[in-house]
C-alpha distance (Angstrom), angle and dihedral (degrees) to the residues before:
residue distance angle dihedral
X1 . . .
X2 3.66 . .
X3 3.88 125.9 .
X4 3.81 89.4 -117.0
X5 3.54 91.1 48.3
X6 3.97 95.8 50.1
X7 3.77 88.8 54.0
X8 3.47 98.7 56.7
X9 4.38 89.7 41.8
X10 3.92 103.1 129.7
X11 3.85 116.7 -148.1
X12 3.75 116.6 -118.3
X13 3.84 95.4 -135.4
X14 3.77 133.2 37.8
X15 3.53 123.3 -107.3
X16 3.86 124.2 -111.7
X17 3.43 120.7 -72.3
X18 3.46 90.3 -119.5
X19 3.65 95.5 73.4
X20 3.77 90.1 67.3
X21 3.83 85.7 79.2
X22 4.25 100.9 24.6
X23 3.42 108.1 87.0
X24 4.13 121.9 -170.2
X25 3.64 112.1 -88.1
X26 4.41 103.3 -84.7
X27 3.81 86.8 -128.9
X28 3.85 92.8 49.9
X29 3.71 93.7 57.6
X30 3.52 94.9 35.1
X31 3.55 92.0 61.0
X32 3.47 101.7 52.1
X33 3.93 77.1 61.7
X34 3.60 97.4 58.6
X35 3.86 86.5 48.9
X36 3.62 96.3 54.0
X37 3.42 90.6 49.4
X38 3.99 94.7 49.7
X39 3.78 83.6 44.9
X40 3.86 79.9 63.8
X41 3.51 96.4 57.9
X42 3.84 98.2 -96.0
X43 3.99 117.4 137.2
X44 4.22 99.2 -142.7
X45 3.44 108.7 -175.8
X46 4.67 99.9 -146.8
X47 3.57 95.3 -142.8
X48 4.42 82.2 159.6
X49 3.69 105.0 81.8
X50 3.56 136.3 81.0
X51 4.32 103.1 -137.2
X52 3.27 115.4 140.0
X53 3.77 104.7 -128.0
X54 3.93 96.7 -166.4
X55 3.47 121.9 85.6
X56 3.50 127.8 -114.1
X57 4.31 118.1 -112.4
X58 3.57 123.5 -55.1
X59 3.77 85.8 -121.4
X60 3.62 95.3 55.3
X61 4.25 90.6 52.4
X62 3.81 89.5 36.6
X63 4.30 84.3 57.1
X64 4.17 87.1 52.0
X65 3.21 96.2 44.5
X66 3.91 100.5 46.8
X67 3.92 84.8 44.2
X68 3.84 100.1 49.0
X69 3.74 84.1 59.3
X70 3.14 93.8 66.3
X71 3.62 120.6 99.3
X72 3.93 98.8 -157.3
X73 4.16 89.9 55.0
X74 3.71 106.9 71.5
X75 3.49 97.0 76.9
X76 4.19 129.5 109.7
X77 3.92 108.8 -76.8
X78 3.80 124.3 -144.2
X79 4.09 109.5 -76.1
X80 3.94 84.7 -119.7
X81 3.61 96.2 49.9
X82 3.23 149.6 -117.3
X83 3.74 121.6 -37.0
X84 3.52 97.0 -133.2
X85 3.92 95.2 48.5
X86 3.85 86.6 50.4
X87 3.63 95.5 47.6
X88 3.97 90.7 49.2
X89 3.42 88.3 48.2
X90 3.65 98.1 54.5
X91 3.80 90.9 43.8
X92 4.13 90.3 52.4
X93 3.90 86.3 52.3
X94 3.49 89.4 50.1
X95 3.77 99.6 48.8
X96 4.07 100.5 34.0
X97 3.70 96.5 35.2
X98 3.92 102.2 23.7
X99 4.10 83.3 -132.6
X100 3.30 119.2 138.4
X101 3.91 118.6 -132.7
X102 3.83 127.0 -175.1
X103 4.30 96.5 -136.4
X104 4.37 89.6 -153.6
X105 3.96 96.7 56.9
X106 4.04 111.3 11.4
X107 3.45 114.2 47.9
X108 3.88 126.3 62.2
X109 3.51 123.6 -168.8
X110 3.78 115.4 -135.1
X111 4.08 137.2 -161.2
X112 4.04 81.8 -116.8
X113 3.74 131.2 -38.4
X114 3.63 88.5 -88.4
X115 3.71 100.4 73.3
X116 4.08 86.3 44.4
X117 3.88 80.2 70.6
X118 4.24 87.4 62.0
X119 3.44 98.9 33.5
X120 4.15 85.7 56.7
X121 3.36 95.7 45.6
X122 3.54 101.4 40.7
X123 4.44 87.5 52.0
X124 3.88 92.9 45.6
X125 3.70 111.8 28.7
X126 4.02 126.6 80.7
X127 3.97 124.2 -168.9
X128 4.18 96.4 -72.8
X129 3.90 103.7 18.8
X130 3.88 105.5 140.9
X131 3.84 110.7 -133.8
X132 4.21 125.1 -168.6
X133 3.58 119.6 -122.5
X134 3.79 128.2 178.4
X135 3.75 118.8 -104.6
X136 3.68 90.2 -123.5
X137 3.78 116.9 34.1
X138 3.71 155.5 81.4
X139 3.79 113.2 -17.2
X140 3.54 93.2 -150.7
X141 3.71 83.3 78.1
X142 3.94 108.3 56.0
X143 4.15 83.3 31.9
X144 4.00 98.3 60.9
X145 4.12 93.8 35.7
X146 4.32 80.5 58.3
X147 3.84 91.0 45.3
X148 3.92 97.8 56.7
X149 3.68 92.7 43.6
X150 3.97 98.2 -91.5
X151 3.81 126.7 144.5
X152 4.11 108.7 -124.5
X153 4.18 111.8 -143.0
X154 3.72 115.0 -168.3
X155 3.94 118.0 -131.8
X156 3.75 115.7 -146.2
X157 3.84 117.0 -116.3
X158 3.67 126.9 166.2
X159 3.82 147.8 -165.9
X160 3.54 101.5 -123.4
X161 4.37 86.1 51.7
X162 3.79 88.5 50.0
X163 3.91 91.9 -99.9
X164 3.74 84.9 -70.5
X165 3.91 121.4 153.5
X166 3.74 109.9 -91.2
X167 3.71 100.4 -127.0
X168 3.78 96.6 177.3
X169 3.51 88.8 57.9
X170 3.99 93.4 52.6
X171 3.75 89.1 48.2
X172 3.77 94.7 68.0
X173 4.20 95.9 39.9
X174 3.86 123.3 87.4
X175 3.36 105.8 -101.4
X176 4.07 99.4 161.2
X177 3.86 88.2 115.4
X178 3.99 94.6 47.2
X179 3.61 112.7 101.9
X180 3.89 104.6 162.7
X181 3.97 132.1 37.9
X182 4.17 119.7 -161.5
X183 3.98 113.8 -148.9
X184 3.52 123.4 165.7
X185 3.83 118.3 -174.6
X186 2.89 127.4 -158.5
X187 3.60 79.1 54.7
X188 4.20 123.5 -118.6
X189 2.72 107.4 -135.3
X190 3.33 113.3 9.3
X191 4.19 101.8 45.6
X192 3.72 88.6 -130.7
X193 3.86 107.2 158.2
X194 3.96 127.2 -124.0
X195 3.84 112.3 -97.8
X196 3.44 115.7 -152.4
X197 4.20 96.4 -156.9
X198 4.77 82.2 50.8
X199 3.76 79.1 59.2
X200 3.26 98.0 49.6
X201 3.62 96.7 50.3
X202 4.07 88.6 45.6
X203 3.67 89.2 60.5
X204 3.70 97.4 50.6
X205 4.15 80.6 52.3
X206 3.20 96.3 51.5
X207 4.20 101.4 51.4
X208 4.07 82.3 46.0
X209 3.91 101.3 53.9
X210 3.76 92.8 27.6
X211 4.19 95.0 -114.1
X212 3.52 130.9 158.8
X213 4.00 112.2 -133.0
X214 3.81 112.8 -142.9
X215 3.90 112.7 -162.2
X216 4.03 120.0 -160.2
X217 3.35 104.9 -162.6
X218 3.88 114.5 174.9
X219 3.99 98.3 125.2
X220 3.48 108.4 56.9
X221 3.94 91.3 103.0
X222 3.44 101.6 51.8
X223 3.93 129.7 76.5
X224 3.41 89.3 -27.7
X225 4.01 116.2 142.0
X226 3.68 99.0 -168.1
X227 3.61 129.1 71.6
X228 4.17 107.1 -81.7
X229 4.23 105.5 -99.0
X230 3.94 118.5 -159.3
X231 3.76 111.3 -172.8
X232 3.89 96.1 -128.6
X233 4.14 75.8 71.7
X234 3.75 90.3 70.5
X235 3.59 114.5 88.9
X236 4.16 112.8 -113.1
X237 3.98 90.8 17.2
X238 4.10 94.3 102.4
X239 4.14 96.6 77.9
X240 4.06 81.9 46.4
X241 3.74 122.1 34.0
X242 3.77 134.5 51.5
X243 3.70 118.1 -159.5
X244 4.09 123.3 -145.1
X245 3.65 112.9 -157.3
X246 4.00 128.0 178.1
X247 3.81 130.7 -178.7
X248 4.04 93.1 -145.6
X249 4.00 86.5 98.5
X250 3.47 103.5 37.1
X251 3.34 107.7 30.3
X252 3.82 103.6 38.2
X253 3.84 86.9 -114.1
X254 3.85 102.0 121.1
X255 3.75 96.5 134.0
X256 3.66 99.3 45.4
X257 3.56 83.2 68.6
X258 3.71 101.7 -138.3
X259 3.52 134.3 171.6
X260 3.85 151.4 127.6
X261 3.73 145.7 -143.8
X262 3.61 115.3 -140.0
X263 3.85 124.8 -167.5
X264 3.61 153.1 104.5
X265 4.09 113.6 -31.1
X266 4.00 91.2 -105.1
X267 3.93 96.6 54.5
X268 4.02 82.1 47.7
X269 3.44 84.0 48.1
X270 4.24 104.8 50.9
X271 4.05 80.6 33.7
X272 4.20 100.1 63.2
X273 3.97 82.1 49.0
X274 3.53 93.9 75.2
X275 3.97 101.2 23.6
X276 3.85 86.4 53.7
X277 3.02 91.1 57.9
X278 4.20 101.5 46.2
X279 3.41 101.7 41.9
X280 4.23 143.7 21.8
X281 3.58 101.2 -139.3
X282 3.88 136.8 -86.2
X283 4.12 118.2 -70.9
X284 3.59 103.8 -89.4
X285 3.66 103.3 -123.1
X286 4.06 87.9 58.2
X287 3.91 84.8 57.7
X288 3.88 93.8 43.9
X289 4.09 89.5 52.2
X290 4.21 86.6 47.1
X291 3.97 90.1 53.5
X292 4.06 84.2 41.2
X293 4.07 87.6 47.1
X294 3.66 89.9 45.7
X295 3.93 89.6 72.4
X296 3.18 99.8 56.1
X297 3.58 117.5 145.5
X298 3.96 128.6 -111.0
X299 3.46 92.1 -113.6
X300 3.99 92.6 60.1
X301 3.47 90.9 54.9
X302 4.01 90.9 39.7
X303 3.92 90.4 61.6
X304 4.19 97.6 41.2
X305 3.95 81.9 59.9
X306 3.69 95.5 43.2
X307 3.40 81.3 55.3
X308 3.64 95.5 49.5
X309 3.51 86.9 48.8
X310 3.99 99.0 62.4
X311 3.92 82.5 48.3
X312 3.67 91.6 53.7
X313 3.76 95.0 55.5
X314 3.61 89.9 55.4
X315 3.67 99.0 47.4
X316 4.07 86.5 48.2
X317 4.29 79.1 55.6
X318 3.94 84.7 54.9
X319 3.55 98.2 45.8
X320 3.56 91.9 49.1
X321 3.85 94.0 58.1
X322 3.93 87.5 46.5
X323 3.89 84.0 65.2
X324 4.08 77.9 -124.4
X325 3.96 117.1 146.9
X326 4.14 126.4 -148.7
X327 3.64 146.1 162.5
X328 3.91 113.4 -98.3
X329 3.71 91.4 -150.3
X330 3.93 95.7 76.7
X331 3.93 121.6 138.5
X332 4.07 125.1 -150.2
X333 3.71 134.2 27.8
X334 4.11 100.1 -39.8
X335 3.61 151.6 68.0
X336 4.13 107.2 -141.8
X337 3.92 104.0 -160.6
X338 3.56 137.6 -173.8
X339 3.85 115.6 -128.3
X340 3.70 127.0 -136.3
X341 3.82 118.4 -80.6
X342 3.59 87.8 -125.6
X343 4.15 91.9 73.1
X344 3.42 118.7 74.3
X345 4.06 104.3 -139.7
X346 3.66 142.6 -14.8
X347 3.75 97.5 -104.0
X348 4.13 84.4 60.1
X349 3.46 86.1 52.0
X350 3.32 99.1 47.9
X351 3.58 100.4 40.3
X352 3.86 94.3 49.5
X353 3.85 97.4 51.1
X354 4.25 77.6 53.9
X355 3.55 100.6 51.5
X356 3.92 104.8 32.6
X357 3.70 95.1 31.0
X358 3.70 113.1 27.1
X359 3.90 92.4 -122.5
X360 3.52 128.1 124.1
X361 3.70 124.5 -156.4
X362 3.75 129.4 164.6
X363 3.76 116.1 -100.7
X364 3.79 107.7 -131.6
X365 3.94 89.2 -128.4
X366 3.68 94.1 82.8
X367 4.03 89.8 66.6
X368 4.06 93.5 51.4
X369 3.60 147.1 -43.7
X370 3.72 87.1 -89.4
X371 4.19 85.9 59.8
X372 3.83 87.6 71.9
X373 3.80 88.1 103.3
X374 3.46 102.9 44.7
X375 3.61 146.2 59.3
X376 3.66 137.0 -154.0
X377 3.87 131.2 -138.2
X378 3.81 127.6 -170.5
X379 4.28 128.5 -120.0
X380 4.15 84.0 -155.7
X381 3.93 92.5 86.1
X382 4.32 108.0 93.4
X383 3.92 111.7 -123.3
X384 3.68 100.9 -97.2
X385 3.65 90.2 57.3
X386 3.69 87.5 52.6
X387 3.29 91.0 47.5
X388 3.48 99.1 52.5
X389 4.23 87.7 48.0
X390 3.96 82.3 68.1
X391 3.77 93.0 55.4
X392 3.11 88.3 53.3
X393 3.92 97.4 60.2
X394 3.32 95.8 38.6
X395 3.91 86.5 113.2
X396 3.79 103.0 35.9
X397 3.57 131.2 133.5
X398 3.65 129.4 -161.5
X399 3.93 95.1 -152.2
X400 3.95 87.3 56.2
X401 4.02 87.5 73.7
């Protein structure tokens, strides 16, 4: 069959109707741009996504490697898995969160955060349930609520409230068809730190309107000044809020694809239903480096954000000769910046610094309508790279865009 022949190939069904309203994932298809266009010979430096380019601890790859060696550990794990994931789970909880976590019935290991936000949907959500999502945040979230026939309802946050849910606000909507609310705090994009008293007041909002609160929680390890939060920590919140957790951020494990749900036993419960049935488990030796990973020391993380730290300064150096403006006291894996009033959007932004510079950085649309301001640049890129982004903007001008 010839190329030209393949692209013309017609499929002999239709696709779901759900794909009238799922589109491919921005940074998928923006990739495959930057490829073509290193393909053509341009050097783009991706200064856009999140992806942890350290590795994790030598202990944790010395645990895979000794374990994938091992004849008797490639078989098919238990759906819930492994006991000595769950148990290192539950003591992690226990001794970065001071929440307590029974490792049998409420905590549920996942193939990465990301799929938690399926499986959750898929077990609560019927054709027409209304689910909150943040103004600004993860697109995962409003995506996947469209896909299994949900109806996505922004929740206002702003800058000057320190991108913080407005509660007040949500008291006076109808909610009586909401079901599930999306928080994520530390905030991506927008760095915005967890606050213990917001949680609080979420709680109390969620017994009165009947909501369930559903806490991603991937950034609490990195950059962050304050003392990590999980909502489960907040007295009341275990009858209402589920917590997704991953160790691709903070543990340098992003392709492993590790995660976990943790909640009360009867979200656990409706949640294996549909995991059970998606997936078989992760390859042992994976989950025995994760338990390994999960005691890592302070000082492992204390030098992966001193790196981060070093990158930050230079990014701040970048920003600066954007003209963009930000807040210095940002948690997580990002800068989110505002861009000079003098360019029209993001996307112009963005797409400029592509084609005239051969840098890609993630136009703060993609997170929200409210993102149309802003853009967002990565702490995954090593120093010389970094370095080498300044160079490049050592001529630029803002009024050339």
């Amino acid at each position: 069959m010839t190329q030209n022949t393949r692209n013309k190939l017609l499929m002999i069904i239709d696709t779901a109707d759900r794909l009238k309203t799922t589109k491919e994932y921005y940074f998928s298809v923006k990739l495959q741009e930057v490829r073509k266009l290193i393909a053509e010979g341009k050097e783009v430096i991706n200064i856009a996504i999140g992806n942890p380019d350290m590795s994790p601890s030598p202990k944790t790859i010395d645990k895979l490697y000794k374990n994938a060696l091992d004849p008797s550990q490639h078989g098919y794990q238990p759906y819930r898995g492994t006991p000595e994931l769950r148990n290192a789970i539950a003591d992690w909880y226990k001794r970065i969160y001071r929440v307590k976590l029974d490792p049998e019935t409420e905590i549920l290991p996942l193939i990465g955060s990301k799929e938690g936000i399926t499986h959750i949907s898929l077990a609560f959500l019927n054709p027409g349930d209304e689910v909150l999502i943040p103004e600004l945040g993860y697109p995962a979230y409003s995506a996947v609520t469209t896909m299994v026939g949900g109806k996505a309802i922004e929740y206002p946050m702003s800058e000057k409230a320190g991108w913080q849910p407005d509660i007040k606000t949500l008291y006076k909507q109808d909610l009586s068809k909401v079901k599930l609310m999306w928080l994520n705090y530390p905030n991506m994009p927008t760095g915005a730190p967890a606050d213990k008293g917001v949680f609080e007041d979420l709680i109390k909002f969620a017994k009165a309107k009947k909501i369930l609160l559903c806490h991603d929680n991937p950034y609490s390890l990195v950059l962050n000044e304050d003392e990590p939060v999980s909502i489960l920590s907040i007295p009341g919140a275990s009858g209402v809020a589920l917590e997704l957790n991953s160790m691709s951020k903070s543990h340098n494990m992003a392709g492993w694809r590790i995660g976990w749900v943790a909640a009360g036993k009867p979200y656990i419960d409706a949640i294996i239903k549909i995991k059970s049935n998606v997936d078989s488990g992760m390859f042992k030796p994976m989950q025995l480096a994760a338990a390994e990973a999960l005691n890592n020391p302070d000082s492992w993380h204390e030098a992966r954000n001193l790196e981060y730290k070093k990158r930050r300064s230079i990014i701040y150096e970048i920003l600066n000769r954007l003209g963009c403006t930000y807040n210095i006291n940002q948690s997580g894996l990002f800068i989110w910046a505002q861009i000079p009033d003098s360019v029209s959007s993001s996307k112009k932004m963005s797409d400029h610094l592509l084609y005239n510079h051969d840098i890609f950085v993630a136009p703060g649309f993609i997170f929200g309508l409210k993102g149309e301001r802003y853009i967002r640049l990565s702490l995954c890129v090593p120093i010389k790279i970094l370095q080498k982004v300044l160079t490049r903007l050592k001529e630029f001008d803002i009024h050339s865009i």
